[in-house]
C-alpha positions in Angstrom: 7.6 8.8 8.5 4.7 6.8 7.3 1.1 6.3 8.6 -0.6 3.6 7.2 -4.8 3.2 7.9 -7.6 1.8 6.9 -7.3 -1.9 7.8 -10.3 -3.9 9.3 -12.1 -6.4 9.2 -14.5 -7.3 5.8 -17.1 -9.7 5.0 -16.5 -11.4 1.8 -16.9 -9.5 -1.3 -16.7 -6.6 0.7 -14.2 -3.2 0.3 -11.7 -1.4 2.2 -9.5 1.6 1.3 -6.1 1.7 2.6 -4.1 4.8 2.4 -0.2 5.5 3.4 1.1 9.2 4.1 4.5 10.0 4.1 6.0 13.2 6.4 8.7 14.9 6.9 11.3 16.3 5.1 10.8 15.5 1.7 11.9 16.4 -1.3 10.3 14.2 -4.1 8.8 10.4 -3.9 9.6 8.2 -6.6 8.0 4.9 -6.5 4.9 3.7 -3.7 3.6 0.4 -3.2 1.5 -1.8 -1.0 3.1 -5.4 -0.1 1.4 -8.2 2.1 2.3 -10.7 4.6 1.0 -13.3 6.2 2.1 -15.4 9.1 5.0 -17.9 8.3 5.8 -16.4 4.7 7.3 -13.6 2.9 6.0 -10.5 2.4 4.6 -10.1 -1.3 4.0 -7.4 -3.8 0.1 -6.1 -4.0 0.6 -3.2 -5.6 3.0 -0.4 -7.1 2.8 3.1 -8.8 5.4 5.1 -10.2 5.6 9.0 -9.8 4.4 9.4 -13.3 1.2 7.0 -12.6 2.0 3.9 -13.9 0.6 0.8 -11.8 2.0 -2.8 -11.6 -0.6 -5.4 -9.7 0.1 -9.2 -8.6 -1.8 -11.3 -10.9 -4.0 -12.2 -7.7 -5.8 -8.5 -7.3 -5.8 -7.8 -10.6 -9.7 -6.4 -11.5 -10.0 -5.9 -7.9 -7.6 -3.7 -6.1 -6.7 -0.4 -7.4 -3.1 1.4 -6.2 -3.8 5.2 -7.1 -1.5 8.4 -5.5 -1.9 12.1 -4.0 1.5 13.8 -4.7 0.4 16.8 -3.3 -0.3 15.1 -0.1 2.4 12.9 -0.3 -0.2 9.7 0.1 -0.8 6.3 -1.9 -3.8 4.4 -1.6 -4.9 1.1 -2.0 -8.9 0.6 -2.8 -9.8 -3.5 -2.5 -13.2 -4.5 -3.6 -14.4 -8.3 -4.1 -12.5 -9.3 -0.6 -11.4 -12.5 -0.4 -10.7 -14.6 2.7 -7.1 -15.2 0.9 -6.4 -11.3 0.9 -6.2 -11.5 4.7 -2.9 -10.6 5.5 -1.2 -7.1 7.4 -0.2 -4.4 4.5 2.5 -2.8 4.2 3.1 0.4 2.7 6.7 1.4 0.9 7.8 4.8 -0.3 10.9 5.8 -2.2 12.0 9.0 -0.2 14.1 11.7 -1.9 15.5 14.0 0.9 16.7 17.5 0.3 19.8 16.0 1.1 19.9 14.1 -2.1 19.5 10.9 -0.1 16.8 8.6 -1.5 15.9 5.8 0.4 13.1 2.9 0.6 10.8 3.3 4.0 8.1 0.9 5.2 4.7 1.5 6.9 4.3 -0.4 10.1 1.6 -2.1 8.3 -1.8 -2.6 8.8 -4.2 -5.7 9.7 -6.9 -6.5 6.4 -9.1 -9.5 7.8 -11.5 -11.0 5.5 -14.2 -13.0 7.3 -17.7 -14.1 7.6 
């Protein structure tokens, strides 16, 4: 249902774009997002962006990530710049799914590995 890409590995200061696409049957998508998590705690809000464009950040990317969305391709993306070591994580994506159906339910990327390291 969702492909997540773009993960890697970074020097410091460096930049990745990730990007999420969702498939399938779908009617509409409300809200996207990016979340992070590393090893031993919970997953954590990066990023979100609402189907009319507005953006919500974690005080810790602020100035530095930037959550942006392709409705026609059904596709959020996440562009990090200014790396950190402490951005290393795996990232998730999440979409807000409204079916034909009616249905509307919350569906998670497998996630994606962001290593920052000289």
């Amino acid at each position: 249902q969702l492909q997540a890409s773009g993960g890697g590995l970074v020097q410091p200061g460096g930049s990745l774009r990730l990007s999420c696409a969702a498939s399938g049957s779908i009617f509409s998508i409300n809200d996207m997002g990016w979340y992070r998590q590393v090893p031993g705690k919970q997953r954590e809000l990066v990023a979100t962006i609402t189907n009319g464009g507005t953006t919500d950040y974690a005080d810790y990317v602020k100035g530095r990530f930037t959550v942006s969305r392709d409705n026609a391709k059904n596709t959020v993306y996440l562009q990090m710049n200014s790396l950190k070591p402490e951005d290393t994580a795996v990232y998730y994506c999440k979409v807000e799914i409204v079916r034909y159906s009616g249905s509307c339910m919350n569906y998670w990327g497998k996630g994606t590995q962001v290593t920052v390291s000289s």
